[in-house]
N, C-alpha and C positions, 0 to 999 in steps of 0.2 A: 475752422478748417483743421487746426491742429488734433482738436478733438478726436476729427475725422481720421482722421492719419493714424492719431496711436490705436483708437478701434480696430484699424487694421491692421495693423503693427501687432499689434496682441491676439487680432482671430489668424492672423496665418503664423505664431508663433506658435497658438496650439492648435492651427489642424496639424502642424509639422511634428509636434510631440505625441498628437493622436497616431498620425500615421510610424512616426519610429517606433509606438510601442506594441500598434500593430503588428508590424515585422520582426521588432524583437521580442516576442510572446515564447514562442518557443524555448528559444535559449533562455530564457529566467525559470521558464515551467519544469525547461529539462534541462539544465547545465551540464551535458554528460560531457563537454570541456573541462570543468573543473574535476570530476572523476578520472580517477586515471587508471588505465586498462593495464590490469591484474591477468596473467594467468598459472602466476604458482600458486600451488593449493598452500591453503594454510597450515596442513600436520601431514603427519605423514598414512592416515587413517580416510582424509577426504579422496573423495574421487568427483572425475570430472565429468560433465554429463552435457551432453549437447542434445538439440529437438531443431527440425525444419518448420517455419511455418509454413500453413498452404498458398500463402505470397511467396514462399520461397528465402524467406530472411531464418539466419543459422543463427540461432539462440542460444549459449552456453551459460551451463550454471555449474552448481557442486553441490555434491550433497555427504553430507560429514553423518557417520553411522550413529545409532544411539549403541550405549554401554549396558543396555539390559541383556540377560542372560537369555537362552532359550526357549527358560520357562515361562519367562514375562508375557504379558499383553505389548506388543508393539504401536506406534503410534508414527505419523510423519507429519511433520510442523516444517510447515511450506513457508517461506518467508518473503513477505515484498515491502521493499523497504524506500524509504524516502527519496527524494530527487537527487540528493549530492551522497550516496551512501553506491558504494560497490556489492554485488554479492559475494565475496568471500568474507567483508567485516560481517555483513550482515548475519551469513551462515555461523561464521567464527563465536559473533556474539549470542547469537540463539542455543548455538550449544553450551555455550556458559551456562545459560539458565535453564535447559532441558539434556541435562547429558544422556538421560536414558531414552533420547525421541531420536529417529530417523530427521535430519536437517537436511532441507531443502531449499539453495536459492538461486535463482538465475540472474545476472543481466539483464537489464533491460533493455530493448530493443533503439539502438543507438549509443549504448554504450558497451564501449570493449570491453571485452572481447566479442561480445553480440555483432551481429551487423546491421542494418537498415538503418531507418531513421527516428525519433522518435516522435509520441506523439499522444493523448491521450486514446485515441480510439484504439490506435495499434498495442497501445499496454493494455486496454480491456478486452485485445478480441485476442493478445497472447496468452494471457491466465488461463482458459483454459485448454490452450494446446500443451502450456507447462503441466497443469493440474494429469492430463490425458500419457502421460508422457510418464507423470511420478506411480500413475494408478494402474495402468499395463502391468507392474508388477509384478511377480507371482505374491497369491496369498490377496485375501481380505484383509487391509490394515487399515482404520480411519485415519481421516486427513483432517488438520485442524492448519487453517491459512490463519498467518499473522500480516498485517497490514500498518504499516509506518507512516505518518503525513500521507504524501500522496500515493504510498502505497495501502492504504484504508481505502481507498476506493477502488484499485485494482480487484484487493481482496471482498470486497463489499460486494462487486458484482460478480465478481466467481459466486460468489455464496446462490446467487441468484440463479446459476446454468450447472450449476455439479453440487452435488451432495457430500455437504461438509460435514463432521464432525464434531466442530467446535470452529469460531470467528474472533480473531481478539485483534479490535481495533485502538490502535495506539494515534491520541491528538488528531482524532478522526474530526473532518468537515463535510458537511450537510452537501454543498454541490460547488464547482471550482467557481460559478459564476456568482455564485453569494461571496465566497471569499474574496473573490475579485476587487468586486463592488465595497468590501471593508477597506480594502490596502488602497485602491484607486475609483476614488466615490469622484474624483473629478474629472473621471473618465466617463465616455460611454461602454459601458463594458458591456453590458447584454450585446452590443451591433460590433463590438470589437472584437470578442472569444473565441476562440476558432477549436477549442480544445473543451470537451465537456466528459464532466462527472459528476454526476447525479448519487450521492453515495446515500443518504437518505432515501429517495426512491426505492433503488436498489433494492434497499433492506426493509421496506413496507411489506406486508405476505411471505416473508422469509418465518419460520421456528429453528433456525440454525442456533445454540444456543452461544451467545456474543457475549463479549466484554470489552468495557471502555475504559481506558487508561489514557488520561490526559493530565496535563501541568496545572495550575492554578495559575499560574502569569503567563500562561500563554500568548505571545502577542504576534505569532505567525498564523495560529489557528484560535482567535479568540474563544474564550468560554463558551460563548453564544452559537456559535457555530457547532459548536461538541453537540449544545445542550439538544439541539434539533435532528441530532443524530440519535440519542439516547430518547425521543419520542418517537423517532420508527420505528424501534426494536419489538419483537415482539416476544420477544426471548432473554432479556436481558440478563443474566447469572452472576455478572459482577459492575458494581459501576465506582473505579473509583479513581477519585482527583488527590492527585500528590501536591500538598501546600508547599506553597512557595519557589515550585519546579518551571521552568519556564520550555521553550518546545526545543534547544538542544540540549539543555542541560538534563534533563530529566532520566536520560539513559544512565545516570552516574548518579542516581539516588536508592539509594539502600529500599525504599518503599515503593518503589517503581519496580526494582528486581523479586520484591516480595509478592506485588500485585502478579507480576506477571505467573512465578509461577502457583499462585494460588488458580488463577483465572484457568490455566490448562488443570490444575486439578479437578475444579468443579466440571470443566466439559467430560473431564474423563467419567467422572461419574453421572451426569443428567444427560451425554448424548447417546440419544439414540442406535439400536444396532444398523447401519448404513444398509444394508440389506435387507433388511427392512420397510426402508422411506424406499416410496413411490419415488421413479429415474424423473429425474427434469430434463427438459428438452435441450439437447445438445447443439450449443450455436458457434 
């Protein structure tokens, strides 16, 4: 009998841990609690930008000018960035490494200064109201989306509904429910997800010319996970792993700021004129 008892003493300890992590899926997926809502611009050159979605949720971002002169070729590097990352560090930090590009990054939907709530599908169906928002612009200027953690798949799937100019996915993962299934194998995670990204798919049938920049000790986004991203590609232009960087430290390595801006060099030169490429269908 005792047997009996602790069997169940143990299956309703973990349908109780199945069902908290059910409900606590969100907030680990999108801590925008731990983010804290930013709205002084970071220089005095950023400007602030806001977009409605067609749900009616006010998205704000900023976008910091490049320092190219008139005569330049212009360019605009859209940034989406991790789960616990604001868009002013974000923006801040992209113009570190492209001072001559047009910087672009918003909020994610859920965190301040954005409003709604968050959510995987609502980050993939705002990309490209953000995208639609930066390209109204006057003038033809290619757009090249950078994607962080789980902002690689944000940008993965823009790639898929707008005509990019260049993809550079940083510690990108294949789909959230493989990753899932790494960090919580003793879950049932395929019947518990509520949140899907499919970042591999995504990028099957794309010619967006991409680059991968991942850690070598990665152990938020394992190796494995990268490497199945790097078989979708069909465009790959750079592929490269920083030894011994692990998935936060890697932003404060000398060969990760080199990757990156070599990666926007090669797009500048192999992408195609945007005018070119056949419209994808607007979703």
């Amino acid at each position: 009998m005792w047997l009996a008892k602790l069997a169940l003493i143990l299956a309703l300890a973990y349908a109780g841990i199945v069902a908290a992590m059910y409900f606590a899926q969100t907030a680990l997926l999108f801590p925008s609690w731990l983010v804290p809502a930013i709205e002084t611009l970071p220089s005095e050159r950023a400007v602030a930008l806001e977009t409605v979605t067609p749900d009616g949720v006010r998205l704000k971002g900023i976008r910091i000018p490049g320092t190219l002169g008139p005569d330049g070729e212009r360019v605009v590097v859209i940034g989406f960035s991790g789960n616990a990352w604001n868009a002013n560090d974000l923006a801040a930090y992209l113009h570190q490494l492209y001072p001559k590009a047009d910087v672009v990054a918003f909020h994610y939907r859920g965190y301040g200064p954005s409003g709604g709530r968050p959510s995987a599908d609502a980050l993939l169906a705002d990309a490209p109201v953000i995208y639609d928002h930066v390209a109204t612009r006057p003038g033809s200027v290619p757009i090249i989306a950078v994607g962080i953690s789980i902002g690689s798949g944000v940008a993965a799937h823009l790639a898929k509904r707008r005509p990019l100019a260049g993809l550079i996915l940083v510690s990108p993962f294949d789909s959230l429910e493989a990753l899932g299934r790494e960090h919580y194998w003793w879950l049932p995670v395929r019947w518990l997800l509520r949140h899907r990204m499919e970042v591999a798919e995504d990028l099957r049938g794309t010619s967006v010319p991409t680059a991968v920049i991942a850690g070598e000790r990665d152990d938020i986004v394992p190796p494995r996970r990268t490497e199945r991203v790097r078989r979708a590609i069909g465009n790959l232009v750079l592929d490269r792993t920083v030894a011994g960087a692990g998935h936060n430290d890697i932003f404060q390595r000398p060969e990760f700021r080199s990757a990156m801006v070599e990666a926007l060099a090669r797009m500048r030169r192999s992408a195609p004129d945007p005018l070119s490429a056949p419209p994808l269908p607007r979703q």
